[in-house]
Each structure stands twice: as structure tokens, then as C-alpha cells.
HTML snippet that shows the backbone in 3Dmol.js (N, CA, C, O; Angstrom):
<script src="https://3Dmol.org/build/3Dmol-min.js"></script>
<div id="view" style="width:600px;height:400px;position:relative"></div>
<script>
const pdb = `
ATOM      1  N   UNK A   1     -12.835  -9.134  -6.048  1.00  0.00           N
ATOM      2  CA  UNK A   1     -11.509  -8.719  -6.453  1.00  0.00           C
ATOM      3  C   UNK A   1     -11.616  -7.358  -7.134  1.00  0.00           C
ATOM      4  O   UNK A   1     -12.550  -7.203  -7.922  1.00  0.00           O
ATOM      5  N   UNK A   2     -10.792  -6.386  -6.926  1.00  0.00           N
ATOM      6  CA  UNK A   2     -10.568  -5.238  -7.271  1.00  0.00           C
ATOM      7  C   UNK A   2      -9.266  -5.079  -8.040  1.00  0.00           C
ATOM      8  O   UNK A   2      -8.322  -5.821  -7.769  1.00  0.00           O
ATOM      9  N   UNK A   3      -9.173  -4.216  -8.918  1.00  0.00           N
ATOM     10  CA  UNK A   3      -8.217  -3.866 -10.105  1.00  0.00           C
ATOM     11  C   UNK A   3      -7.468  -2.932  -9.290  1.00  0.00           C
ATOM     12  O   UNK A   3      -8.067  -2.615  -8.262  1.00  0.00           O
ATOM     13  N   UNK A   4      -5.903  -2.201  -9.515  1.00  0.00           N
ATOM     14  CA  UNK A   4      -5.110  -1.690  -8.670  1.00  0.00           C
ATOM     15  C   UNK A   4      -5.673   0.040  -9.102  1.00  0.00           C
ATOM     16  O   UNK A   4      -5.381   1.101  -8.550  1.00  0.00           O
ATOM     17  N   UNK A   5      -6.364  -0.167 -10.023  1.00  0.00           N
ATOM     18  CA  UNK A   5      -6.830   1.437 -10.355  1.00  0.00           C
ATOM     19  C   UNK A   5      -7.864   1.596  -9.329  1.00  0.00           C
ATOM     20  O   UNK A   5      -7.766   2.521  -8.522  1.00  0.00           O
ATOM     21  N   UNK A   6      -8.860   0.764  -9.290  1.00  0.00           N
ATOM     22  CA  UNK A   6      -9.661   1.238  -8.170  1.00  0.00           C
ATOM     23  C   UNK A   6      -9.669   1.053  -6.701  1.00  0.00           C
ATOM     24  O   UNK A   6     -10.602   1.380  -5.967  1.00  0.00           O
ATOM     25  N   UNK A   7      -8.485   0.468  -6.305  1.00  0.00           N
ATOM     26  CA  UNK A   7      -7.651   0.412  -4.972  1.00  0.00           C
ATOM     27  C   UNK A   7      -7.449   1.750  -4.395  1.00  0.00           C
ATOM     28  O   UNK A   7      -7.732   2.183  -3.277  1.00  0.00           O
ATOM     29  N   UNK A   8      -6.811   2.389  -5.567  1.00  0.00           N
ATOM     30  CA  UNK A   8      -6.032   3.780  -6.076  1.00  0.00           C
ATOM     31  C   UNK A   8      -7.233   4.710  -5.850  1.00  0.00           C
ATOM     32  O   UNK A   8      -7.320   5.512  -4.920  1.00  0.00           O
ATOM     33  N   UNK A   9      -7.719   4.602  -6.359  1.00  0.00           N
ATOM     34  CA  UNK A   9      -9.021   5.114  -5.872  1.00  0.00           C
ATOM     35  C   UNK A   9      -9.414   5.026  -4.912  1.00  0.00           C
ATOM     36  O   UNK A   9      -8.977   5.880  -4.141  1.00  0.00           O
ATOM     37  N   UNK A  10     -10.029   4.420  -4.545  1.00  0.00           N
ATOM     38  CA  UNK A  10     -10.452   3.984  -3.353  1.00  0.00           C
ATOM     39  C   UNK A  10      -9.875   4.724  -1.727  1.00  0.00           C
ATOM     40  O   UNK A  10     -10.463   5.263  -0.789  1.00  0.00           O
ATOM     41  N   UNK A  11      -8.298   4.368  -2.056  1.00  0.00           N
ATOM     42  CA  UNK A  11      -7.731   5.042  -1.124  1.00  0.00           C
ATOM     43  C   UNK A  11      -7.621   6.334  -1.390  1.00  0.00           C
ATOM     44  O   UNK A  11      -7.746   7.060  -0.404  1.00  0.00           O
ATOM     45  N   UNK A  12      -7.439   6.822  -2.342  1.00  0.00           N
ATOM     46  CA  UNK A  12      -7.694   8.973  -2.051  1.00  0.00           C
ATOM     47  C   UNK A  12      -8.734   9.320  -2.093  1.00  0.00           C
ATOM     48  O   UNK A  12      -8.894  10.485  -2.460  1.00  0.00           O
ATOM     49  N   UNK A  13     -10.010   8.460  -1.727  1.00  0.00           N
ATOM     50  CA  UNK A  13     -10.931   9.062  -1.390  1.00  0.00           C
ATOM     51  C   UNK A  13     -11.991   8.395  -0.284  1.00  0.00           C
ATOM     52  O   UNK A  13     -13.208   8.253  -0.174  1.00  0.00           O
ATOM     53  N   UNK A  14     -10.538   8.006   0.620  1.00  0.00           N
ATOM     54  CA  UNK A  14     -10.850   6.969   1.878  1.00  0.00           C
ATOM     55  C   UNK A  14     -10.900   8.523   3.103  1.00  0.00           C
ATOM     56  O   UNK A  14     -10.156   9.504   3.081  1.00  0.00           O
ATOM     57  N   UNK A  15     -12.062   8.219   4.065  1.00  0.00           N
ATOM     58  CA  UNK A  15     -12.542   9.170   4.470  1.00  0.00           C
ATOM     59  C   UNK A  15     -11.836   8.633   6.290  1.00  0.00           C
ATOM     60  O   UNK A  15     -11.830   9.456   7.206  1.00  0.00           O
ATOM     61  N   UNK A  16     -11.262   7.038   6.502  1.00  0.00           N
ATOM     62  CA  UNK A  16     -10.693   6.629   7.555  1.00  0.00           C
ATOM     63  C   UNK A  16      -9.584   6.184   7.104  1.00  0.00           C
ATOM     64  O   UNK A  16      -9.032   6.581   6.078  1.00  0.00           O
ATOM     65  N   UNK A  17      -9.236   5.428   7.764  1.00  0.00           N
ATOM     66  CA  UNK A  17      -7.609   4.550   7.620  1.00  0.00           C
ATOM     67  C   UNK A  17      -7.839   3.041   6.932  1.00  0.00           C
ATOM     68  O   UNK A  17      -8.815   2.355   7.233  1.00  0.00           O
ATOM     69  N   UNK A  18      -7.245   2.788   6.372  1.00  0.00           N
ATOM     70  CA  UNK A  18      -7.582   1.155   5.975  1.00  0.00           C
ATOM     71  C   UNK A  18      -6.346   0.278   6.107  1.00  0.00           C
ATOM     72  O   UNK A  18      -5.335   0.514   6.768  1.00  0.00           O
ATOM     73  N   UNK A  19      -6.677  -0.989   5.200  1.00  0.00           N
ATOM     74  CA  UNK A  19      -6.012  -2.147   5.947  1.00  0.00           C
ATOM     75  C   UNK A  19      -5.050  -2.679   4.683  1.00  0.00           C
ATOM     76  O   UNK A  19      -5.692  -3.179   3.758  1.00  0.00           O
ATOM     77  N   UNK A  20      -3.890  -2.647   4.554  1.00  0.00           N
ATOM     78  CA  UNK A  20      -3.572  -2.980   3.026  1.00  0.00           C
ATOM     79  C   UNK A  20      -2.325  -4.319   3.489  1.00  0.00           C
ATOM     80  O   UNK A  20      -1.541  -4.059   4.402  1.00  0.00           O
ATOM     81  N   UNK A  21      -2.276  -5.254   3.011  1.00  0.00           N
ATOM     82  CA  UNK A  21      -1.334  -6.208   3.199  1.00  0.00           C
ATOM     83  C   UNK A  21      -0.614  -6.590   1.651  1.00  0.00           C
ATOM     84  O   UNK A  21      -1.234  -6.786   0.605  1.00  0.00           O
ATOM     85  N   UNK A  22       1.081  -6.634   1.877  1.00  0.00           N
ATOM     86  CA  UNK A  22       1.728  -6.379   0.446  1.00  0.00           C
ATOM     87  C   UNK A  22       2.665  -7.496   0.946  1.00  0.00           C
ATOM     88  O   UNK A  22       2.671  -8.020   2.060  1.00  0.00           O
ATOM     89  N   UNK A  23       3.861  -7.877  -0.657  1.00  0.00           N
ATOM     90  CA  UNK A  23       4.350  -8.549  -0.174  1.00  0.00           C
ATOM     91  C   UNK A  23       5.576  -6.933  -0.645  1.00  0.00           C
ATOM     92  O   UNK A  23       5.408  -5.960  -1.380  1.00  0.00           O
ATOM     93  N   UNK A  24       7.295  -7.624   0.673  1.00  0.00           N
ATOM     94  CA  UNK A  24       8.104  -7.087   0.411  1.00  0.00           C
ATOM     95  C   UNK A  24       8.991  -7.423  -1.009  1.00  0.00           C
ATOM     96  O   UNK A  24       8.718  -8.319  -1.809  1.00  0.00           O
ATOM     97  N   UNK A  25      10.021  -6.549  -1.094  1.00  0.00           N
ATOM     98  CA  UNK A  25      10.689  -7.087  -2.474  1.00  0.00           C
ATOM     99  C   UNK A  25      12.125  -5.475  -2.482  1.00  0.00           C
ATOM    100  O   UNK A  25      12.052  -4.276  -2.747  1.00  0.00           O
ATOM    101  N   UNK A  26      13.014  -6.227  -2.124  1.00  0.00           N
ATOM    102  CA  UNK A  26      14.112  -5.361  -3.071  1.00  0.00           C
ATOM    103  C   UNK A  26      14.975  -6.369  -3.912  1.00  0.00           C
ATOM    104  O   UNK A  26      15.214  -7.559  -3.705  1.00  0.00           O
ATOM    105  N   UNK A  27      15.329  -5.614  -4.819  1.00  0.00           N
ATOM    106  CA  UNK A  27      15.873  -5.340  -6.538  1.00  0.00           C
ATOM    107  C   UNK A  27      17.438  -5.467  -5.984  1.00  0.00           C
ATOM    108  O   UNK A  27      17.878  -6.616  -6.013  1.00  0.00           O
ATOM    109  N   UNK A  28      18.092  -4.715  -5.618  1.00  0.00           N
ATOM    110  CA  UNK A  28      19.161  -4.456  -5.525  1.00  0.00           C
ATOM    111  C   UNK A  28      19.999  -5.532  -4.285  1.00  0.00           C
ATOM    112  O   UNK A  28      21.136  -5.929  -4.541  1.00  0.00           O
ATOM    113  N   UNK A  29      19.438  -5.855  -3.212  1.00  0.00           N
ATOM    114  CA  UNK A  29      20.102  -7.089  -1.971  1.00  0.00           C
ATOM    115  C   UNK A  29      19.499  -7.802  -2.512  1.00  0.00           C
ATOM    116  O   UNK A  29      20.083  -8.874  -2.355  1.00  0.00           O
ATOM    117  N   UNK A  30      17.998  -8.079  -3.547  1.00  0.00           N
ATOM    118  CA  UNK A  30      17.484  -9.394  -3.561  1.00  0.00           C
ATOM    119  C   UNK A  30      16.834 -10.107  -2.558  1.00  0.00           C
ATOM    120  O   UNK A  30      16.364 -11.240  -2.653  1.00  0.00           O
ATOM    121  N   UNK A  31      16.838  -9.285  -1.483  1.00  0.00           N
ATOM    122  CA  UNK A  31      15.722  -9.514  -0.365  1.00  0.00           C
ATOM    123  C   UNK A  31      14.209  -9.536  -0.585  1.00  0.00           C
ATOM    124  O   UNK A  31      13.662  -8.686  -1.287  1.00  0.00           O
ATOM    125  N   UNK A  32      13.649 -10.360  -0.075  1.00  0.00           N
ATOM    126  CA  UNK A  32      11.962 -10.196  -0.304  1.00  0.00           C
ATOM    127  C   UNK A  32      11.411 -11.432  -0.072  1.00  0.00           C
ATOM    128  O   UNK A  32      11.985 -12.483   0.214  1.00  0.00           O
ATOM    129  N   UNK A  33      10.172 -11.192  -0.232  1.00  0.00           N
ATOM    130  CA  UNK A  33       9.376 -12.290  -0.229  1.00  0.00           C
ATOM    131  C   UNK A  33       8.098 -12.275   0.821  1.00  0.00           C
ATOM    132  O   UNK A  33       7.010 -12.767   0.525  1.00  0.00           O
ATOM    133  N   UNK A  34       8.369 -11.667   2.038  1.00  0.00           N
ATOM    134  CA  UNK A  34       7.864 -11.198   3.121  1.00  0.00           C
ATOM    135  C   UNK A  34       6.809 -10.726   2.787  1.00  0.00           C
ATOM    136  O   UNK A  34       6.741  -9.894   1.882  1.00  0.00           O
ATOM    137  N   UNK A  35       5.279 -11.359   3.757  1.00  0.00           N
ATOM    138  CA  UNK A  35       3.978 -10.831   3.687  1.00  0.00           C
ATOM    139  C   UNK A  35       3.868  -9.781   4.507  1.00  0.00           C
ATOM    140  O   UNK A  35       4.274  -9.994   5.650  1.00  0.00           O
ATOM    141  N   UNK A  36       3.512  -8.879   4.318  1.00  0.00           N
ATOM    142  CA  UNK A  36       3.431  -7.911   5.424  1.00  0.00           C
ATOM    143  C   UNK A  36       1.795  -7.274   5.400  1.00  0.00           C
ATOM    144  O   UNK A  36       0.990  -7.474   4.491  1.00  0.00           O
ATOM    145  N   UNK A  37       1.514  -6.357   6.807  1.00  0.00           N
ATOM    146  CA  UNK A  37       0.449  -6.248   6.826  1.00  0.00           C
ATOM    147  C   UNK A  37       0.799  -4.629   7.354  1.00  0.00           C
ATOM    148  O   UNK A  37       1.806  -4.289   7.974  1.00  0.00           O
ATOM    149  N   UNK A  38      -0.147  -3.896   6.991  1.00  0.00           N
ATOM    150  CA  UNK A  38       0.116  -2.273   7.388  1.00  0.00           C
ATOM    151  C   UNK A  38      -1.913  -1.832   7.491  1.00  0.00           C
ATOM    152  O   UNK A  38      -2.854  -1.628   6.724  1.00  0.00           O
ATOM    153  N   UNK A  39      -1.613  -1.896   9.014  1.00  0.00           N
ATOM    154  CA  UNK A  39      -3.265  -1.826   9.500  1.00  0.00           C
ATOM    155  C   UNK A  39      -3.661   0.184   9.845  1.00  0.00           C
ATOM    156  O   UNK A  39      -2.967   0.949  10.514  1.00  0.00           O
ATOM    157  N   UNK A  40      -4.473   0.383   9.387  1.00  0.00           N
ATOM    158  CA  UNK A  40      -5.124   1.591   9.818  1.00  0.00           C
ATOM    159  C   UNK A  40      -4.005   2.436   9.021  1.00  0.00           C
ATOM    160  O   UNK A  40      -3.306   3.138   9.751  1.00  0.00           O
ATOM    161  N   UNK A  41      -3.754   2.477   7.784  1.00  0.00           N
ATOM    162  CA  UNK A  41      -3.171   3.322   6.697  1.00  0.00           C
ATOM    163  C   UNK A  41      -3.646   4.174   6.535  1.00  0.00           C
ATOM    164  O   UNK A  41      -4.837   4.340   6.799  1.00  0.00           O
ATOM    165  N   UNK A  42      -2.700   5.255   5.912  1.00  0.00           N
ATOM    166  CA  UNK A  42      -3.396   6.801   4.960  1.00  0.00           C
ATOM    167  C   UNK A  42      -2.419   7.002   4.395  1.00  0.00           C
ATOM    168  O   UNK A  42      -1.334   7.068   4.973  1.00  0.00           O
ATOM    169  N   UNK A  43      -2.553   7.131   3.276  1.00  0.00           N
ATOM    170  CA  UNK A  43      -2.250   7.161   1.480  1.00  0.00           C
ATOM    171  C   UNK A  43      -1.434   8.682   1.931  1.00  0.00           C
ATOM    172  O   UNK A  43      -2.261   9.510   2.313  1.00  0.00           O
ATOM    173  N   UNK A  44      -0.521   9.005   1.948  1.00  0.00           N
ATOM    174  CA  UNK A  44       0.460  10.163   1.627  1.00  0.00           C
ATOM    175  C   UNK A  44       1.011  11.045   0.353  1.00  0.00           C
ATOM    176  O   UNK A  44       1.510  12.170   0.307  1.00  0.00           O
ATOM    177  N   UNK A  45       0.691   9.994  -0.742  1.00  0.00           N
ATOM    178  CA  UNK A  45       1.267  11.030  -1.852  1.00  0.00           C
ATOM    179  C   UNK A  45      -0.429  10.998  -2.454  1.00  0.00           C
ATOM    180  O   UNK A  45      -1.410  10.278  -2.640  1.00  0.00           O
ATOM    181  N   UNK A  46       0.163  12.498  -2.589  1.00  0.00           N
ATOM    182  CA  UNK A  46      -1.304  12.776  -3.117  1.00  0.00           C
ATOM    183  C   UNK A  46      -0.880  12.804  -4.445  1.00  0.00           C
ATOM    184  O   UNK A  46      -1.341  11.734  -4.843  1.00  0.00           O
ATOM    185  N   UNK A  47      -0.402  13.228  -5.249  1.00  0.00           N
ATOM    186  CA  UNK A  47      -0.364  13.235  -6.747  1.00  0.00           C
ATOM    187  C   UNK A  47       0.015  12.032  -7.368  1.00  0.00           C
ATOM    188  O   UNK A  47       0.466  11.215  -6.564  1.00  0.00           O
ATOM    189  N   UNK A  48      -0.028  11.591  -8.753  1.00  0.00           N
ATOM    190  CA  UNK A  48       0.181   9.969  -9.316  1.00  0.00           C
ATOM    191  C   UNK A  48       1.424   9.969  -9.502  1.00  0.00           C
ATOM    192  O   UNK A  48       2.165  10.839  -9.959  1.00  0.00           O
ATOM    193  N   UNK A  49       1.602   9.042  -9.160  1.00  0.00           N
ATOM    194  CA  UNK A  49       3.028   8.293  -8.980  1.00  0.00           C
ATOM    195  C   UNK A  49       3.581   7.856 -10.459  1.00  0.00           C
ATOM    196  O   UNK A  49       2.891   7.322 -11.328  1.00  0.00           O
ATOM    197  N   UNK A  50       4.719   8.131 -10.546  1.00  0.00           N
ATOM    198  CA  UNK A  50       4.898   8.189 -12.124  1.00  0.00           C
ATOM    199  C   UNK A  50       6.000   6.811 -11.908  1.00  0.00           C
ATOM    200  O   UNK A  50       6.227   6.066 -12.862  1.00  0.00           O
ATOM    201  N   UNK A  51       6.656   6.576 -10.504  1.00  0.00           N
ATOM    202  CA  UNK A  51       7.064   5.016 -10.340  1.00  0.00           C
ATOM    203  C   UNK A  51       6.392   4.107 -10.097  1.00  0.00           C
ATOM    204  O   UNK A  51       6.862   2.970 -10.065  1.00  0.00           O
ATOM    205  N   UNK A  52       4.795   4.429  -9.804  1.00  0.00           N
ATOM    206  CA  UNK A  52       3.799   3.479  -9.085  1.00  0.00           C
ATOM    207  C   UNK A  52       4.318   3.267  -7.938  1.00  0.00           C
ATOM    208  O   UNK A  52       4.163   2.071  -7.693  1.00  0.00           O
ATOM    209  N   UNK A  53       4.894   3.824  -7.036  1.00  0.00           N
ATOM    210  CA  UNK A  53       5.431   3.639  -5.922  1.00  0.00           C
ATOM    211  C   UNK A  53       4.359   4.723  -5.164  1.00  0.00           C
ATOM    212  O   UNK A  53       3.764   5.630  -5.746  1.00  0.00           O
ATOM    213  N   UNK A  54       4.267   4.396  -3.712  1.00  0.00           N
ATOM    214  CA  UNK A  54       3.037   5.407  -2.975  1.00  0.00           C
ATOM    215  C   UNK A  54       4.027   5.214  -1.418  1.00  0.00           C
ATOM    216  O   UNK A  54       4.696   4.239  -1.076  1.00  0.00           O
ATOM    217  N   UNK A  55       3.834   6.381  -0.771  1.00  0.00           N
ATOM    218  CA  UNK A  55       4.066   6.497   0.339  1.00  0.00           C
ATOM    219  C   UNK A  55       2.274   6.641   1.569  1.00  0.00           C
ATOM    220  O   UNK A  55       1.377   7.465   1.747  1.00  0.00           O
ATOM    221  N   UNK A  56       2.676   5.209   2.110  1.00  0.00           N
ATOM    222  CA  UNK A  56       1.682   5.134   3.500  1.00  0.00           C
ATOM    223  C   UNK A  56       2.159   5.495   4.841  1.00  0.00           C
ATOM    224  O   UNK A  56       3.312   5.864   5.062  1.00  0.00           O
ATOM    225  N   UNK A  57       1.114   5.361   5.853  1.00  0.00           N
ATOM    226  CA  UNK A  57       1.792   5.850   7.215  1.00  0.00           C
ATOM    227  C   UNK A  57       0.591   5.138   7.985  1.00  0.00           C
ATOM    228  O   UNK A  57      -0.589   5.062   7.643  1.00  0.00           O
ATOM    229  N   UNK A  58       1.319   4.566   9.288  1.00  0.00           N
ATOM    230  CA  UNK A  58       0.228   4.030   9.905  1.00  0.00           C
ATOM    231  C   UNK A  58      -0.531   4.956  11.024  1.00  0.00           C
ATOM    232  O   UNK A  58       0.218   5.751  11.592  1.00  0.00           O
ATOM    233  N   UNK A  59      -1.510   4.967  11.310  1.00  0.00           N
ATOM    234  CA  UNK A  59      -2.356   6.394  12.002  1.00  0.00           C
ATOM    235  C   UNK A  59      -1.634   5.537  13.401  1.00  0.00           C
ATOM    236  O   UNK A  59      -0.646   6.006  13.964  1.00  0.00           O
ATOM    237  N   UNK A  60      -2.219   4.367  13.802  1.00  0.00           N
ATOM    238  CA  UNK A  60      -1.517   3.876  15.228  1.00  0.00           C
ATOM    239  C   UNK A  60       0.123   3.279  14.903  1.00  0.00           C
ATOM    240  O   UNK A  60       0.590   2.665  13.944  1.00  0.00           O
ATOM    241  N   UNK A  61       0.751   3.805  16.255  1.00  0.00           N
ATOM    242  CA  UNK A  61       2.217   2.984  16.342  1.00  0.00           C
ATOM    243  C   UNK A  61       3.295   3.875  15.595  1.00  0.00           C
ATOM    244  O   UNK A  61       3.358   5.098  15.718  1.00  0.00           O
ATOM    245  N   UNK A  62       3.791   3.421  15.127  1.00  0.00           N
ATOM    246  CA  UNK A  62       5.272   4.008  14.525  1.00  0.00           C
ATOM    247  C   UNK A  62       4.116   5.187  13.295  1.00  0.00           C
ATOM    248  O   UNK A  62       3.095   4.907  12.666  1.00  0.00           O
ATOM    249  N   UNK A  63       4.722   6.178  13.382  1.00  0.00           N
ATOM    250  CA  UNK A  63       4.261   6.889  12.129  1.00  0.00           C
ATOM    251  C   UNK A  63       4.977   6.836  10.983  1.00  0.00           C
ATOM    252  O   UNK A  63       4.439   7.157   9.924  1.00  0.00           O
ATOM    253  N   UNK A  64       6.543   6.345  11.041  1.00  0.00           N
ATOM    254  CA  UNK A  64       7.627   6.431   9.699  1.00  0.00           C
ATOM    255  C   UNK A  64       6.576   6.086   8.465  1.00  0.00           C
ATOM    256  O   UNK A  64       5.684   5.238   8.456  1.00  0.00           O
ATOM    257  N   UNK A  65       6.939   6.944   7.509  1.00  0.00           N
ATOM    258  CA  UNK A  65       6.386   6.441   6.200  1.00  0.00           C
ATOM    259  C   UNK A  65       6.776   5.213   5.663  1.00  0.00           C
ATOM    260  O   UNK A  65       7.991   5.071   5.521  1.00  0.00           O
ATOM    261  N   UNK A  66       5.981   4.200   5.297  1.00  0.00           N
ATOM    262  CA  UNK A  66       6.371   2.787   4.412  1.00  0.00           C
ATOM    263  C   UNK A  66       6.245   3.291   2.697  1.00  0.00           C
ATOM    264  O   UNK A  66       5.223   3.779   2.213  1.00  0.00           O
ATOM    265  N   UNK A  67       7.197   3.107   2.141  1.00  0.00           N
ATOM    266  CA  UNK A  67       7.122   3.111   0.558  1.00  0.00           C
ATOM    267  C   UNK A  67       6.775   1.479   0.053  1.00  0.00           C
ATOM    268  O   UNK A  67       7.326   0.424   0.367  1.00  0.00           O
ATOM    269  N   UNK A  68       5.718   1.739  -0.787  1.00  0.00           N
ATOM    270  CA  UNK A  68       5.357   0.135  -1.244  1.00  0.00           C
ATOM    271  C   UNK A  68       5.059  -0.067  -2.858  1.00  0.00           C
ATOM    272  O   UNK A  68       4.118   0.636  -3.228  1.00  0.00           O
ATOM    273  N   UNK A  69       5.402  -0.532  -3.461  1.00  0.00           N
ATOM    274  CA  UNK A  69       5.351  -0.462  -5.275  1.00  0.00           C
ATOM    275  C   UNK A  69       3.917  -1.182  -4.990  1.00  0.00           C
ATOM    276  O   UNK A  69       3.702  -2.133  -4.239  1.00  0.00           O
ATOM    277  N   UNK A  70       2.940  -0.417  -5.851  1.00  0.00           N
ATOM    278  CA  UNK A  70       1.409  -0.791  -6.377  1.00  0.00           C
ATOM    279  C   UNK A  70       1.482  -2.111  -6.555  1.00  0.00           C
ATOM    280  O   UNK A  70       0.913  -2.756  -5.675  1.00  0.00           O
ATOM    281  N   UNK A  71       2.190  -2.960  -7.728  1.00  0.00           N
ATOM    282  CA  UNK A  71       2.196  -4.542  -7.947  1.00  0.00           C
ATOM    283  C   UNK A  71       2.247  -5.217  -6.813  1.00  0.00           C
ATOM    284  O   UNK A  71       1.820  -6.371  -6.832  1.00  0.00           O
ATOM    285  N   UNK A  72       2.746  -4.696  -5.643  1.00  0.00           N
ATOM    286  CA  UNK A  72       3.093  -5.773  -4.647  1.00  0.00           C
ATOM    287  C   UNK A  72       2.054  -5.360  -3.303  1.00  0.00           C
ATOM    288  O   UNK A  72       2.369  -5.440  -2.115  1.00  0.00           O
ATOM    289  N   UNK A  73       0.969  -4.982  -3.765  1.00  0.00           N
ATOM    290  CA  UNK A  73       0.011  -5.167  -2.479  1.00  0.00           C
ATOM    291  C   UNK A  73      -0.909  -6.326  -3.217  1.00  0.00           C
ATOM    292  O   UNK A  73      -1.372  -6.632  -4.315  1.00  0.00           O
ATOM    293  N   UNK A  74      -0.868  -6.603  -2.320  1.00  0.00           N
ATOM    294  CA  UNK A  74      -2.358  -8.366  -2.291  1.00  0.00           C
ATOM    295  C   UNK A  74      -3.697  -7.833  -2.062  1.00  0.00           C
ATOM    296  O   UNK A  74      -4.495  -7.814  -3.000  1.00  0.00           O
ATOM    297  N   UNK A  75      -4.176  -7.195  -0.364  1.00  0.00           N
ATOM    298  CA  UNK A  75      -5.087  -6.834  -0.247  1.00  0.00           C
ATOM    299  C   UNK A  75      -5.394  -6.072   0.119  1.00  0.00           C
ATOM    300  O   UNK A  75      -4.733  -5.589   1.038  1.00  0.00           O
ATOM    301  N   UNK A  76      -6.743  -5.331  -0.369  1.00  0.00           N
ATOM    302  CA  UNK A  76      -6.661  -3.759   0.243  1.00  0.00           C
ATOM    303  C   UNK A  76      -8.347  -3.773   1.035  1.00  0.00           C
ATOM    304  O   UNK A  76      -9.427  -3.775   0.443  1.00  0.00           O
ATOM    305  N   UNK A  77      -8.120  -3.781   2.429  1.00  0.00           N
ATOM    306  CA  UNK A  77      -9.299  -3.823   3.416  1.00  0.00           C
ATOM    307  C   UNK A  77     -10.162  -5.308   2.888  1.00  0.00           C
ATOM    308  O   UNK A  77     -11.308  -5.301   2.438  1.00  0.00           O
ATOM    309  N   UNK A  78      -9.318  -6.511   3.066  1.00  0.00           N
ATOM    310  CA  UNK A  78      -9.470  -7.328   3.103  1.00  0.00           C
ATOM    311  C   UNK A  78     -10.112  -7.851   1.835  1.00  0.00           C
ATOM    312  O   UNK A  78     -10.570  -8.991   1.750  1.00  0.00           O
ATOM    313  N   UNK A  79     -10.121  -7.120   1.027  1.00  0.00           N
ATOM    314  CA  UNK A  79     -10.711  -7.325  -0.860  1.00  0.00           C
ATOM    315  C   UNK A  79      -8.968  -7.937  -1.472  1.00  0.00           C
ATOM    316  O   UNK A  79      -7.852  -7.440  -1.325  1.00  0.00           O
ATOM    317  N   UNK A  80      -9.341  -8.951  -2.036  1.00  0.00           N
ATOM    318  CA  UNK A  80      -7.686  -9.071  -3.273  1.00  0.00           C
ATOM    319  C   UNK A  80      -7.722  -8.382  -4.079  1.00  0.00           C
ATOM    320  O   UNK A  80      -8.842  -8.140  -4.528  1.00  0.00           O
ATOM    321  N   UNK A  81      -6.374  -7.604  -4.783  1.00  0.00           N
ATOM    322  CA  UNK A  81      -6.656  -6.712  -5.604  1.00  0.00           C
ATOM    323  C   UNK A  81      -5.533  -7.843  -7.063  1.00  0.00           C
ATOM    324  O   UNK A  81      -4.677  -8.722  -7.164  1.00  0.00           O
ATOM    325  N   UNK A  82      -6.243  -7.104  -7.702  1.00  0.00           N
ATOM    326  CA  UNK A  82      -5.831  -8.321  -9.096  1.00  0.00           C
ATOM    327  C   UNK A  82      -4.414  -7.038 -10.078  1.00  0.00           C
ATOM    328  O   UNK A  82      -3.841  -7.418 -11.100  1.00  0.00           O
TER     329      UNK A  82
END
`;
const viewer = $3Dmol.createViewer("view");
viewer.addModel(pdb, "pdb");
viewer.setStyle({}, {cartoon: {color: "spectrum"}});
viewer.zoomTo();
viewer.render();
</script>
């Protein structure tokens, strides 16, 4: 198990794409709950996130950016992150 700081890490100084699975969640419809999986990632915001929010993109398939809040990823390249 890995801490979300060294996830954070991990990914800006990921040299391929990795594998991060989160759950969904909005605040405002109250929608969520949804496991999701986002395979062959790259970390987009390069500077720290002052919402803890990060923009990913998947290298294969749709390129749209996914926005995902830090608390709500589970696993990052198949490690749980705590």
C-alpha cells in the first residue's frame, strides 16, 4: 500500500503510462459511486493542485481529459493507495 503523496509522485515521474482505478463521485447531482478504471494514463497537470484535483488522459482510445479528486483513486498500477 502506498500513501497518495507517493502515488503523486510516482506519477510525475512516470517515464510510461500507468493504470489508476478511482471511484466516481459528484457533490452537486449526488451521483457516484462508480468504480472506474483509466488504463495507460499520463498525469497532465504538472504543477500541485491546490483542489487536489489532477487532470489524466488516456494514451489509447478517447484522449478527452478525465478530472479525478486524489481521495477517490483506489489503485495506482495495481498497488492500493491508502
Amino acid at each position: 500500500m502506498i500513501t497518495v503523496q507517493e502515488m503523486v509522485q510516482r506519477m510525475r515521474s512516470a517515464d510510461k503510462p500507468f493504470d489508476i482505478t478511482f471511484v466516481t463521485a459528484n457533490r452537486t447531482t449526488g451521483e457516484g459511486g462508480q468504480v472506474r478504471e483509466l488504463r495507460s494514463a499520463e498525469l497532465l497537470t504538472k504543477k500541485r493542485a491546490s483542489r487536489r484535483i489532477l487532470d489524466f488522459r488516456s494514451v489509447r482510445g478517447t484522449r478527452a481529459p478525465v478530472r479525478i479528486h486524489l481521495d477517490l483513486i483506489l489503485w495506482f498500477n495495481n498497488i492500493p493507495v491508502a
